[in-house]
C-alpha positions as CSV (number, residue, x, y, z in Angstrom):
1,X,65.0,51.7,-17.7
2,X,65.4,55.1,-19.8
3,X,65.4,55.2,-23.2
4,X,68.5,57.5,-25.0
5,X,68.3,58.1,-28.7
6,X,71.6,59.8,-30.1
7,X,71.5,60.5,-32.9
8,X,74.8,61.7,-34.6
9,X,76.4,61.0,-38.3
10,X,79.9,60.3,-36.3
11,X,80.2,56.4,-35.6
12,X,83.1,57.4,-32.7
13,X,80.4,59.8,-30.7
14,X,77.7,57.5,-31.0
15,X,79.7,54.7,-29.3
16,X,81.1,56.9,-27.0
17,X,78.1,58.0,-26.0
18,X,76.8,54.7,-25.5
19,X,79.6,53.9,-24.2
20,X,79.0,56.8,-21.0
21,X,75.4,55.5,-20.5
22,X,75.1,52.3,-21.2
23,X,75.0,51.4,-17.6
24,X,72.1,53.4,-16.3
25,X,69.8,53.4,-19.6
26,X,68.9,51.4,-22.8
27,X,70.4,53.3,-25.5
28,X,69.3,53.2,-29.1
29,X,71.1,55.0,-32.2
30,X,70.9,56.6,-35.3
31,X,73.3,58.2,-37.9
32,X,70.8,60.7,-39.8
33,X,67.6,62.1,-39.6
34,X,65.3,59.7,-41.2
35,X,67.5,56.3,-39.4
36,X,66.0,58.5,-36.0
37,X,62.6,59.4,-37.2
38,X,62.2,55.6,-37.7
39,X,63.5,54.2,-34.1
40,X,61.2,57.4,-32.8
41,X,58.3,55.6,-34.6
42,X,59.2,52.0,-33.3
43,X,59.8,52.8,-29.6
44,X,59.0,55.3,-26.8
45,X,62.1,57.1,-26.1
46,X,62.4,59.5,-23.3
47,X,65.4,61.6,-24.0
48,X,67.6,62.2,-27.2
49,X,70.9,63.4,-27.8
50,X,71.3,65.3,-31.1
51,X,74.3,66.8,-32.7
52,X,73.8,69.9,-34.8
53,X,75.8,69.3,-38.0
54,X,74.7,66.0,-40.1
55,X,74.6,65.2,-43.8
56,X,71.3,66.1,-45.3
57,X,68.7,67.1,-43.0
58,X,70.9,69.3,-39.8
59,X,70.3,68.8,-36.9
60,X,68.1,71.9,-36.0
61,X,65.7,70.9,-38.8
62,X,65.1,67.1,-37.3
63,X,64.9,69.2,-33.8
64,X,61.6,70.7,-35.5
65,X,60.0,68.0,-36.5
66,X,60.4,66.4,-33.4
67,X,59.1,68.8,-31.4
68,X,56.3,68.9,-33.5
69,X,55.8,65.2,-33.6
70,X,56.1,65.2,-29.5
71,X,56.4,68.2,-27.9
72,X,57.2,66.4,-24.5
73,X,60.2,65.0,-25.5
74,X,63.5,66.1,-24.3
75,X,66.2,67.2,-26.7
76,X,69.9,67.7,-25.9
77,X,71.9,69.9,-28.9
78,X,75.4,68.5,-29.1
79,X,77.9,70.4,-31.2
80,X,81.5,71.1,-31.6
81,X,81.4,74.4,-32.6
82,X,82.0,77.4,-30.7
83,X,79.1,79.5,-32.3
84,X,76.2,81.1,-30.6
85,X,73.9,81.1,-33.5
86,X,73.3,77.5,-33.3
87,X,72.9,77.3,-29.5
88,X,70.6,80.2,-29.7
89,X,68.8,78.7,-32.8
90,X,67.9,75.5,-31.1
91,X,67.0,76.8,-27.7
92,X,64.4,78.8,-29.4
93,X,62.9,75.9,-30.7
94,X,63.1,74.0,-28.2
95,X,66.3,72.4,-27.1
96,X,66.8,71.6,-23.3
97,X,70.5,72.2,-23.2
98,X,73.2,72.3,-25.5
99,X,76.6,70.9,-24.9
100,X,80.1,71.0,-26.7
101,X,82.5,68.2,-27.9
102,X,84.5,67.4,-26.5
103,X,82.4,65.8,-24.2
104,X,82.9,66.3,-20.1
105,X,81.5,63.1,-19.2
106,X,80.1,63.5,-15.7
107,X,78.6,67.3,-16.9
108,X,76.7,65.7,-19.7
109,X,75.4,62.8,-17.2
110,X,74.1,65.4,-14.9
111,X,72.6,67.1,-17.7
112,X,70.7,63.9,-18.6
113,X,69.7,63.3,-15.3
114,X,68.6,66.4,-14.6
115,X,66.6,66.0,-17.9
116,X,65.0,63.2,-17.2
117,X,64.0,64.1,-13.6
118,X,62.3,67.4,-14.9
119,X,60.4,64.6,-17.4
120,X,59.2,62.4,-14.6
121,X,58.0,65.3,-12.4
122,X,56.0,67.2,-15.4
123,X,54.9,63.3,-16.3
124,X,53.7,63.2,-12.4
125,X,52.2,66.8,-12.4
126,X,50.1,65.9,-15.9
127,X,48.6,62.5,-13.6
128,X,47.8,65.1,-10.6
129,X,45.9,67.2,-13.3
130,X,44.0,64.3,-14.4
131,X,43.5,62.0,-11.5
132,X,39.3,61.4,-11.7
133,X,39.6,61.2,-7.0
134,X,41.1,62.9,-4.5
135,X,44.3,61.8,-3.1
136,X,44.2,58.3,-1.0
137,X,46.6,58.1,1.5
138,X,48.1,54.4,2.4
139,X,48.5,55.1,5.9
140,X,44.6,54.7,6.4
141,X,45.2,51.3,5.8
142,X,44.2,50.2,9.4
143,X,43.3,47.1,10.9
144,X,45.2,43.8,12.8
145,X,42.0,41.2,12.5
146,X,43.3,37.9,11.0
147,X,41.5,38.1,7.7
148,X,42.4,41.9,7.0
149,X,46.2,41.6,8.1
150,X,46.4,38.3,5.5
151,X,45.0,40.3,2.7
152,X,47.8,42.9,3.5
153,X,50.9,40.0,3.9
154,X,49.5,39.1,0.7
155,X,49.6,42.4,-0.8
156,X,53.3,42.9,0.3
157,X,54.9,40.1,-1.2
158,X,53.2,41.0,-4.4
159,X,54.3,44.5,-4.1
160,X,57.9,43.3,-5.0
161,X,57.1,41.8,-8.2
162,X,56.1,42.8,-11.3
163,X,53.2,40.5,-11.0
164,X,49.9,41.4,-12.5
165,X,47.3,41.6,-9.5
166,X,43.6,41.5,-8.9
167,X,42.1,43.4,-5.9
168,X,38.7,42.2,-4.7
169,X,36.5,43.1,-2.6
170,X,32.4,44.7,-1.7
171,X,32.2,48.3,-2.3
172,X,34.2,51.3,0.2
173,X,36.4,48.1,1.6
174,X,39.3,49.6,0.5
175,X,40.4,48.5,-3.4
176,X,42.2,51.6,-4.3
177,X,44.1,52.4,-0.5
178,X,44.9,48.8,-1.2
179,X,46.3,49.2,-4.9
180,X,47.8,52.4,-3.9
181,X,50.0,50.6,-1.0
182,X,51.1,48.0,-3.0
183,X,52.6,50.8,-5.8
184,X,54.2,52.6,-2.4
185,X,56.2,49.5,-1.2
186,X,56.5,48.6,-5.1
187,X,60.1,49.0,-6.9
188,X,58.1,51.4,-9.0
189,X,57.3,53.9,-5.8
190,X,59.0,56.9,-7.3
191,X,57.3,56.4,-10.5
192,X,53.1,57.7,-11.4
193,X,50.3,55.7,-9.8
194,X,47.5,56.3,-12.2
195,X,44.1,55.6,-11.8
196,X,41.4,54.7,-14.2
197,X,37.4,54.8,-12.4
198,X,36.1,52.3,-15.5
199,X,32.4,53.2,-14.1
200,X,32.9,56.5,-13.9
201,X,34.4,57.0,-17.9
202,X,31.8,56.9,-20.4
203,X,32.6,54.3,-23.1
204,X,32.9,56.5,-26.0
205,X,36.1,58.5,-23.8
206,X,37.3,55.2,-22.0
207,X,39.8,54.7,-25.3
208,X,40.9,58.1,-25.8
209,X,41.5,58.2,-21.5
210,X,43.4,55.0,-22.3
211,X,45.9,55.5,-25.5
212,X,45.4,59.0,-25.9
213,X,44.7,60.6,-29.1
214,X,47.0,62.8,-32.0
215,X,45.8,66.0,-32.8
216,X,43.1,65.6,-36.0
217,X,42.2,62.9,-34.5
218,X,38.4,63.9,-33.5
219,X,36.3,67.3,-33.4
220,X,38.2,69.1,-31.3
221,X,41.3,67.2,-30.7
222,X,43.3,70.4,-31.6
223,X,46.4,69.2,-30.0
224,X,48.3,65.9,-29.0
225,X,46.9,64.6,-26.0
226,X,49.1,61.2,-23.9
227,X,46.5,58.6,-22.4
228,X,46.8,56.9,-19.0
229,X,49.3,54.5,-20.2
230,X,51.9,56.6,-21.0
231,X,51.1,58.6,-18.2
232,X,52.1,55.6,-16.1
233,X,55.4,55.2,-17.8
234,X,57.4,52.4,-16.0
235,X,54.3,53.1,-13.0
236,X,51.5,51.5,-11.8
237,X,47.9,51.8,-14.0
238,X,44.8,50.5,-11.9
239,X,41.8,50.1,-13.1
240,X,39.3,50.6,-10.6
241,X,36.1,48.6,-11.1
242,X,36.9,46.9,-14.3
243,X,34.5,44.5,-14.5
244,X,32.3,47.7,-15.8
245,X,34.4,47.6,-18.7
246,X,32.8,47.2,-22.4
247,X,33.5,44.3,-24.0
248,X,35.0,46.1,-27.3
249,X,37.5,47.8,-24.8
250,X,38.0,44.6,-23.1
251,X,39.1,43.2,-26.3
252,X,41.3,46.5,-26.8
253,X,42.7,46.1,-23.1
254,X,43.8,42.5,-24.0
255,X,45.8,43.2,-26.9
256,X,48.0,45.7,-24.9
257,X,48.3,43.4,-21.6
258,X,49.4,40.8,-24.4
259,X,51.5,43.1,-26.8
260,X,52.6,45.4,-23.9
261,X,52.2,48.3,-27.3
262,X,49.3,50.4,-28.2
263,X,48.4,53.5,-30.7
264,X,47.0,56.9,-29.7
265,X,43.2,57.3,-31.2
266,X,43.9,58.4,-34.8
267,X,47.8,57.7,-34.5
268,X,49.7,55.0,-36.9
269,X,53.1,54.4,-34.9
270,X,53.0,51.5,-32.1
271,X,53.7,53.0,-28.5
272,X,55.1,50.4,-26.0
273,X,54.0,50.9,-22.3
274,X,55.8,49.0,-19.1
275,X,53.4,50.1,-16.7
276,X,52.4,47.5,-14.1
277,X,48.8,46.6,-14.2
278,X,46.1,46.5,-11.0
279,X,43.0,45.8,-11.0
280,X,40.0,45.8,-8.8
281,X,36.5,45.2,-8.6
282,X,33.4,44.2,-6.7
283,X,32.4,41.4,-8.3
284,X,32.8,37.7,-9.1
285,X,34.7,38.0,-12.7
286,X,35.2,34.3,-12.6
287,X,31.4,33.7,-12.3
288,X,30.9,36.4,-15.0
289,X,33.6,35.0,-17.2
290,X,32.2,31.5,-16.7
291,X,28.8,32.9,-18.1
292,X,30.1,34.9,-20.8
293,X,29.6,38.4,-18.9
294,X,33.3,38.9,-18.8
295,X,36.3,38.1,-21.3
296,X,37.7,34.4,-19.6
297,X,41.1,35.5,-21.2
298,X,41.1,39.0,-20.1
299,X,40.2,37.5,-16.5
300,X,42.9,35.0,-16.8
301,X,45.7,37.5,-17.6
302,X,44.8,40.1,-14.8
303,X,43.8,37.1,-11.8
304,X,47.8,36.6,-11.6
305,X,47.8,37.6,-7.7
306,X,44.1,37.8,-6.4
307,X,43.8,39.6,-3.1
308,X,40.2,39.5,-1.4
309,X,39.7,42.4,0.8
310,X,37.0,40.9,3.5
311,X,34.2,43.4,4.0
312,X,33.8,45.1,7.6
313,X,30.9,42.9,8.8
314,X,34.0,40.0,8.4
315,X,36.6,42.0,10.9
316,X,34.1,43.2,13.7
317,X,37.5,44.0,16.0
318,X,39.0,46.5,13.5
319,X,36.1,48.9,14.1
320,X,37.1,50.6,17.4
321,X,40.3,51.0,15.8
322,X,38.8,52.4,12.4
323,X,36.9,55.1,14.5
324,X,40.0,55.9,16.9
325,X,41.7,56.5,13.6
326,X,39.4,58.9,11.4
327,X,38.4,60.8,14.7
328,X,42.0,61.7,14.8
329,X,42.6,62.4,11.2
330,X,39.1,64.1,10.8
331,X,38.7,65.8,14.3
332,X,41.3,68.5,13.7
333,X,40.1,69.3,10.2
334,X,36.6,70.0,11.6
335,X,37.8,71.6,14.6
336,X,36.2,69.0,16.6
337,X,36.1,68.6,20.3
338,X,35.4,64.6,20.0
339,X,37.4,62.2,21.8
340,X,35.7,59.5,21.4
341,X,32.1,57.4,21.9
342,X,30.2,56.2,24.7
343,X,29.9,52.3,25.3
344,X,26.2,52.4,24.1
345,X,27.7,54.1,20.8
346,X,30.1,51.6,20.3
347,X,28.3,49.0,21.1
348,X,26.0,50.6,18.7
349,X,29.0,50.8,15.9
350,X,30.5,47.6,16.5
351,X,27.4,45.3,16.1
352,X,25.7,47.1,12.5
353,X,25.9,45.5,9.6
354,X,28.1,48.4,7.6
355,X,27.0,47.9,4.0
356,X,28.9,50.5,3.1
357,X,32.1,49.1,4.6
358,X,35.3,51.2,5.8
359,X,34.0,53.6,3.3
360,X,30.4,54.1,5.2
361,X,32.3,54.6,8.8
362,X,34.3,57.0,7.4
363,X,31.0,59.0,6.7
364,X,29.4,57.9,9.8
365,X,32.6,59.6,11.6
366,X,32.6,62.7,9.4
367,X,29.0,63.4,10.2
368,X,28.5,62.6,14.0
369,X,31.7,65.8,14.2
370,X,29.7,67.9,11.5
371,X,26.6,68.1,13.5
372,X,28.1,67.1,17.3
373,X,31.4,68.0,17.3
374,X,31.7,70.0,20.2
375,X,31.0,67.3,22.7
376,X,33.6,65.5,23.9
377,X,31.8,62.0,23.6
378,X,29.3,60.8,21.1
379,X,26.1,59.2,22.9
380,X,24.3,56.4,20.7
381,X,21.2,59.4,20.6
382,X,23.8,61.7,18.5
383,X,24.1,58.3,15.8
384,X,22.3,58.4,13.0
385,X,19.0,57.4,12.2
386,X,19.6,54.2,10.9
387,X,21.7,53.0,14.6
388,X,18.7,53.8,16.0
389,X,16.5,50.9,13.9
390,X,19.6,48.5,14.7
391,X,18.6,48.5,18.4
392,X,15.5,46.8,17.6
393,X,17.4,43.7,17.3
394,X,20.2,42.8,19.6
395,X,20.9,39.5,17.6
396,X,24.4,39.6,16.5
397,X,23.9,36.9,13.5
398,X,20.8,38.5,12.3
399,X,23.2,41.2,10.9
400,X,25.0,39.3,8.3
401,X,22.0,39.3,6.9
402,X,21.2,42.5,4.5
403,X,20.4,45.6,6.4
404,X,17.0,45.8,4.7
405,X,14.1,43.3,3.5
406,X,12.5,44.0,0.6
407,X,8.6,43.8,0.9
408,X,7.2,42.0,-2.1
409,X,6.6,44.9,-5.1
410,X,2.6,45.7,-6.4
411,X,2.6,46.7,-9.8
412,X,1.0,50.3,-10.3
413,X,-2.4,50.1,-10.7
414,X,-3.2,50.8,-14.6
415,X,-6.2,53.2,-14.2
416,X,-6.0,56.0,-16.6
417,X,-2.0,54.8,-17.6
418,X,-0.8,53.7,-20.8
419,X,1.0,50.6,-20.9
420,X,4.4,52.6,-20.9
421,X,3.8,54.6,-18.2
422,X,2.6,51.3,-16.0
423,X,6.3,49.7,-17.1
424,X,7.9,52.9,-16.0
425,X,6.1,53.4,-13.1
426,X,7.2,49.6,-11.8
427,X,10.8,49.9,-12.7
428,X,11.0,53.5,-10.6
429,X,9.7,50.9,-7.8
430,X,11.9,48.4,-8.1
431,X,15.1,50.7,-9.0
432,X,13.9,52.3,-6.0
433,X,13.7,49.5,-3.7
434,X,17.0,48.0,-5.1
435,X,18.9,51.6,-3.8
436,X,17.3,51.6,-0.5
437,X,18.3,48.0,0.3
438,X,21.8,48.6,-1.2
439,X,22.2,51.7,0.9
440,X,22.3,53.8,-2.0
441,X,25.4,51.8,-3.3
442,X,24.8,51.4,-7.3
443,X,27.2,48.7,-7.9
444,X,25.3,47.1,-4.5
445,X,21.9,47.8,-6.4
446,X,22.7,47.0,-10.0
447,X,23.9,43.0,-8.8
448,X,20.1,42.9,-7.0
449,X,18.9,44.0,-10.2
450,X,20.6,42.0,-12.3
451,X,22.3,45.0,-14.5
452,X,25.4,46.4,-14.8
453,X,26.2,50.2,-12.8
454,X,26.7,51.4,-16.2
455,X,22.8,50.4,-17.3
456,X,21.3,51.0,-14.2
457,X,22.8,54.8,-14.2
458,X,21.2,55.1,-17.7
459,X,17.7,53.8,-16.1
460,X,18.0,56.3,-13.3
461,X,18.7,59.5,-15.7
462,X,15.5,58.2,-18.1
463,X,13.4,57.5,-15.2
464,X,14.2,61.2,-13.0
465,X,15.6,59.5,-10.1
């Protein structure tokens, strides 16, 4: 629910006032300037009422200092005098909308709303700016096998609480289309979905991304900046991949899943977030929390809900219907002739082991229209390359097995190589190795390794690859 702050030295308006919008928002109060400075330290309030003429400190002067505080944060200038200087005054510096006493009720409601709506949106356009991925739309959700369909009951009876939920599943299954459904049939729809792509954030920005930051704060942190959480609002925050979380920011994480408040990098006032947490990842956080790899209480407060996403090799029948379904989204975006694929294709599709998942198919699709398009059916000679060393072997079991075997590794030979050059030389073979048989996935090839995504990246810039 919204949070009002009026603020006016008048004990009647201010219970008036809460008496008009009590019913649609929490309403908090103050009687002078430094009474609301302190309630604008203690809470996150998203709209205040301010009257123009107080003892001490007016009105127009606390209008300053908010706006320099929080720029963000709506202000309506309530008066009742007649004057234009005032109203002129404080739309200058930065008043929304200024209305008279005495008070027409359902005029200053819409003015609130309308306030508070142009809030929301600018809150939504700042997540568009900063979103890390394209756009995922739910309705490429698709499948009716047995496992995938449970996964999905089980994501819509979650979707109506405020439950905290863990997403699981292999890589390009489907976590964030998943995670993004469940804030779409959430009581939270209308409000931001915001993303955080752990892997992808280096540590050093992952706080800053997070809480946000004040302006001083850091080399050039020359202006206030809001982090994901209060991007999210009353949303949803999902952490994608967040078992490739540090464990300092673990620790950080817990305290605000715990406290439900947080500070801005280099701030001193306590923030309070109601943001729904979601959380994915590809791997086994209760092994890893068992061994020490993971936080056992940071596991314990997100694993509310679990929902396993099986991978593709687990729901066979789903794939004619995956490919029906991205030929037609992706067919008239690359003004593609394609209707559909022979039976040796599919038979072709339907029987590899799709390491890559829904993800991989997608590609698969997106490629065969690239290069074939203008035929109207896909032969299993148009696949690519590695269909072609699927056909080798026609037994269906032998592909739950992984899609490569890894021939047993030679060290380098050490003629003419200096001890560190033979080490690097081995784990360029190895990392190597790990990629191909992981189809190039790095989370994929970082649990063969026995690494993190986050080490193994490092080991791939140092080594060239």
């Amino acid at each position: 629910m919204p949070k009002l702050l009026i603020v006016d030295d008048e004990l009647g308006s201010r219970e008036a006032l809460k008496i008009i919008f009590a019913h649609e928002y929490t309403v908090l109060s103050a009687a002078t300037a430094e009474e609301a400075l302190a309630v604008l330290a203690a809470e996150l309030v998203d709209l205040v009422l301010l009257d123009v003429v107080m003892p001490g400190r007016s009105g127009l002067d606390l209008l300053r200092q908010i706006h320099a505080d929080n720029s963000d944060l709506p202000i309506i200038m309530v008066s009742a005098s007649t004057a234009i200087s005032p109203v002129v005054e404080a739309i200058r510096e930065g008043a929304i909308d200024f209305i008279g006493k005495p008070f027409d009720v359902e005029n200053l409601r819409h003015v609130v709303r309308r306030a508070l709506e142009t809030k929301r949106l600018h809150r939504q356009v700042a997540v568009l700016k900063t979103e890390l991925s394209a756009t995922f739309p739910t309705q490429e959700i698709v499948g009716r096998s047995s496992a995938f369909v449970a996964a999905i009951d089980q994501l819509r009876h979650a979707a109506v609480t405020d439950a905290t939920v863990l997403i699981q599943g292999e890589s390009g299954t489907g976590k964030e289309l998943a995670a993004r459904l469940l804030h779409a049939q959430s009581p939270r729809h209308d409000e931001p979905f915001v993303a955080v792509h752990c892997a992808s954030l280096p540590e050093n920005l992952l706080e800053s991304e997070l809480f946000g930051y004040e302006k001083g704060a850091f080399t050039n942190a020359d202006h206030q900046k809001p982090g994901r959480f209060e991007l999210a609002g009353s949303g949803t925050l999902f952490f994608d991949e967040i078992g490739e979380m540090s464990t300092a920011m673990q620790v950080k994480l817990l305290r605000v899943l715990q406290e439900r408040e947080f500070m801005r990098v280099g701030g001193t006032r306590l923030l309070h977030t109601n943001a729904r947490i979601i959380a994915a990842t590809a791997r086994d956080l209760r092994k890893e929390a068992s061994e020490g790899l993971f936080r056992e209480d940071l596991f314990y407060r997100l694993n509310v809900v679990r929902i396993l996403l099986p991978p593709l090799r687990e729901r066979r029948d789903d794939i004619p219907l995956l490919l029906t379904h991205f030929l037609s989204r992706l067919g008239p975006v690359l003004h593609a002739a394609t209707r559909g694929f022979d039976a040796d294709a599919l038979h072709r599709l339907c029987t590899y082991a799709w390491p890559g998942n829904v993800r991989e198919l997608r590609n698969v699709v997106e490629r065969v229209l690239v290069l074939h398009g203008r035929e109207p059916t896909i032969s299993v000679l148009k696949l690519p390359e590695e269909f072609h060393a699927e056909s080798e072997s026609n037994d269906l079991g032998a592909l739950n097995e992984p899609a490569f075997s890894a021939a047993p590794l030679a060290p380098p030979a050490a003629d003419g190589l200096t001890l560190e050059a033979a080490v690097s030389a081995y784990e360029r073979q190895l990392i190597a190795d790990a990629l191909r048989q992981a189809g190039g996935i790095l989370t994929r090839a970082a649990e063969k390794l026995g690494t993190t995504r986050r080490i193994l990246r490092y080991k791939m810039e140092k080594l060239g690859l």
